[in-house]
N, C-alpha and C positions, 0 to 999 in steps of 0.2 A: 281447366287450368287451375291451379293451383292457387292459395292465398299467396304465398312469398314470391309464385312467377310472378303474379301479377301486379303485385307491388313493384316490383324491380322496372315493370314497363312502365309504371304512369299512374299505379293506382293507390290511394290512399289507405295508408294505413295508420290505426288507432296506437296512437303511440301512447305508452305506460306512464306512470307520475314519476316512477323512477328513471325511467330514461328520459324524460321534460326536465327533472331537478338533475339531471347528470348533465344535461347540454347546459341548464339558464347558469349552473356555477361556471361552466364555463367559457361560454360564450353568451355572455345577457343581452346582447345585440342582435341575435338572431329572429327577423321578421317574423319568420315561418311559427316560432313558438309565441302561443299568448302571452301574456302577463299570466303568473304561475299563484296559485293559494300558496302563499306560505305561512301562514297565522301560527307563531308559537314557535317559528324555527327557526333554527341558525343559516343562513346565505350568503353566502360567498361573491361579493359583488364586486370586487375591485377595476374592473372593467372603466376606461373613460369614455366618455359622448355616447351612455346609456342611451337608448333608442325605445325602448319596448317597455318601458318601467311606466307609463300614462297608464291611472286607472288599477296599476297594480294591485294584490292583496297583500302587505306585507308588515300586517299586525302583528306586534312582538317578535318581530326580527331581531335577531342581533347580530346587528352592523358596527359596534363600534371600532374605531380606526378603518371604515373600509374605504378606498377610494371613488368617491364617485363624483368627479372633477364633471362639469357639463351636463350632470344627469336629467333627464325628465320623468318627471315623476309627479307631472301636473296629475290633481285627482285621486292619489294613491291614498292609499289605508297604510299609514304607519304608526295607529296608533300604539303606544306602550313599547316603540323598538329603542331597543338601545344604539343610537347614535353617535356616541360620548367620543370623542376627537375623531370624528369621521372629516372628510373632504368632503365637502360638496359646496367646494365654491363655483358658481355663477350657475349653478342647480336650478332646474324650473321647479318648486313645490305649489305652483300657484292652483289653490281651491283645495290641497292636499289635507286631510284629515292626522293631524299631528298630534292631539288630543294626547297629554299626559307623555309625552315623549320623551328622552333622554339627549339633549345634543350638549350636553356640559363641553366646552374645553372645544368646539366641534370650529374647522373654517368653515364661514358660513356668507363671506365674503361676495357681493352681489350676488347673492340667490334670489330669485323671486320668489317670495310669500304670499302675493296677494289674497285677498280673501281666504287664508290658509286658518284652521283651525287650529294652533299651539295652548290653545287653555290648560294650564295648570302645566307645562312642558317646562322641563329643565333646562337654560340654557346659561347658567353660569359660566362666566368667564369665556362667553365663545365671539369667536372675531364677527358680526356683522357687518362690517363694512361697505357702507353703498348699497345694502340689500334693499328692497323692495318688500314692506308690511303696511300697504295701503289695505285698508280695512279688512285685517288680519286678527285677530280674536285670541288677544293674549292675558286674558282675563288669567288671577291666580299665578301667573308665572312665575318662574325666578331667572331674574335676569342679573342676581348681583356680579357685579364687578363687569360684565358682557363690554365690549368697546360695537355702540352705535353709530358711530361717526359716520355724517353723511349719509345714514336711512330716511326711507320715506315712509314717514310713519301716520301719514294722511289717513285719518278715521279710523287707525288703529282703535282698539279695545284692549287696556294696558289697567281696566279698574281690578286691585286689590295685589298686581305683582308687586316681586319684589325686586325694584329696583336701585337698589344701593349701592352708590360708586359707578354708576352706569357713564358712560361718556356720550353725549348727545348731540357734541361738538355737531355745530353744520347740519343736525337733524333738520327732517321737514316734520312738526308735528302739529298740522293744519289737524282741527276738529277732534283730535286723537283724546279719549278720556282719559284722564289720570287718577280718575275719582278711587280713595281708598289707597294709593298705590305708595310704596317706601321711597321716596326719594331723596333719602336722607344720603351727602354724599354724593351725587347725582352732579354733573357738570355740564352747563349747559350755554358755555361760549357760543356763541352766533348760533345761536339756535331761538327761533321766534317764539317763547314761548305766552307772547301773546292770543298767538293762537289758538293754542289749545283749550279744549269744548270746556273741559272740569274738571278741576284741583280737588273737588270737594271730599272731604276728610283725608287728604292725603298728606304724609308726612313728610315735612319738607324743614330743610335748615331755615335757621333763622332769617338769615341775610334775604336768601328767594321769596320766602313766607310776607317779608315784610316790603319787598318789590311790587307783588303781586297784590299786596294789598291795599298799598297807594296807586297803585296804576289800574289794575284791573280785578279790584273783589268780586265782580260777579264772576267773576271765574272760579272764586271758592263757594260760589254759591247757586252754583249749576247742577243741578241736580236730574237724574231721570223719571220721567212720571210717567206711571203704569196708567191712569187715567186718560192721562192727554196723550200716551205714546209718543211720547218724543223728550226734550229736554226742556224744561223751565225752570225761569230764577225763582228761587225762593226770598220774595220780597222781606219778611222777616227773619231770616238768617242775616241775609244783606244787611241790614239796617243792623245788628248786633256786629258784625262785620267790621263795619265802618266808626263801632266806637273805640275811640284812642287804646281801651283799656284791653280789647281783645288780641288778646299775643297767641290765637292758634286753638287747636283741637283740644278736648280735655283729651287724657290718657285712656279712659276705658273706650272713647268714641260713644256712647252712647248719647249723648246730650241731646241729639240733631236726630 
């Protein structure tokens, strides 16, 4: 019996990368096909309530504007893709390796993040809304102008972004570092920013800057220690801190 009879009854056949990237463009739902290598290429995903995308490979993709309303893509490699006004609101990216990504401009509206790696990821001006970034790794990033309203940004890693003009209205940012980060312009109506783990060297308006100092300085004096692995006050920052005359960071930041 022949190869092609036999496939036709029941038996498996090795199917091509060309004809895997001809069905995932157009039908990315389809069980029967894995999640496809596509590192470095353009995909065609517009497809909603993505099913097969967990675990994907889809480093340097480029996806921008593509619709992926629902997607899952818990676990995926998208690092370095272009994203930039893509859909992917209420998106599971949770644990997704995002690393240097593009989602400028992108809905991003209840996605889950969680523990998602965005270090150094573009996400200018994109709607977050209600998303989910509990201890999500946005070290580096750019977040200027982004609307955070209502995220949960619990144990987020947010040391050294740029966050200017960000809306944080109604954020959760229990434990989240702010250490290093631009928050110049930054709005933070009903948002507990008590809470947050450490301010330390991070650029804040005046008005906050001086909130934060009457109320709660060790928060600008929270620092992380490689020693002790974890976070400790630095007792003599503090105490400089707390006198009348200190109105904030020097400019170069090195002092500390």
């Amino acid at each position: 019996m022949d190869t092609q009879q036999c496939n036709s009854i029941g038996g498996k056949r090795n199917i091509s990368m060309a004809e895997k990237q001809e069905q995932y463009d157009s039908d990315f739902r389809r069980k029967e096909i894995e999640p496809l290598e596509l590192s470095g290429r353009t995909a065609t995903m517009v497809e909603k309530n993505v099913e097969t995308g967990q675990g994907a490979n889809l480093r340097g993709a480029d996806l921008a504007g593509a619709d992926l309303l629902d997607a899952i893509l818990a676990g995926a490699n998208l690092a370095g893709a272009n994203l930039a006004e893509a859909n992917l609101a209420r998106a599971n990216l949770a644990g997704a390796n995002l690393r240097g990504v593009s989602l400028r401009k992108a809905n991003l509206q209840g996605v889950n993040f969680q523990k998602a790696n965005l270090h150094g990821a573009d996400l200018g001006k994109a709607i977050l809304e209600g998303a989910n970034l509990r201890g999500a790794d946005l070290q580096e990033a750019d977040l200027e102008g982004a609307d955070l309203e209502g995220t949960d940004l619990e144990g987020a890693d947010l040391e050294g972004a740029n966050l200017q003009g960000v809306n944080f209205g109604g954020a959760n940012l229990g434990k989240a570092n702010l250490g290093g980060a631009d928050l110049r312009g930054a709005i933070f109506l009903k948002t507990g920013i008590r809470k947050v783990k450490s301010f330390y060297m991070a650029k804040l308006d005046t008005k906050i800057l001086s909130e934060i100092k009457t109320k709660w300085p060790e928060k600008l004096a929270t620092i992380r220690s490689d020693t002790k692995k974890g976070w400790v006050i630095d007792d003599t920052l503090l105490e400089e801190i707390k006198k009348p005359d200190w109105q904030g960071w020097p400019e170069d930041n090195c002092s500390w």
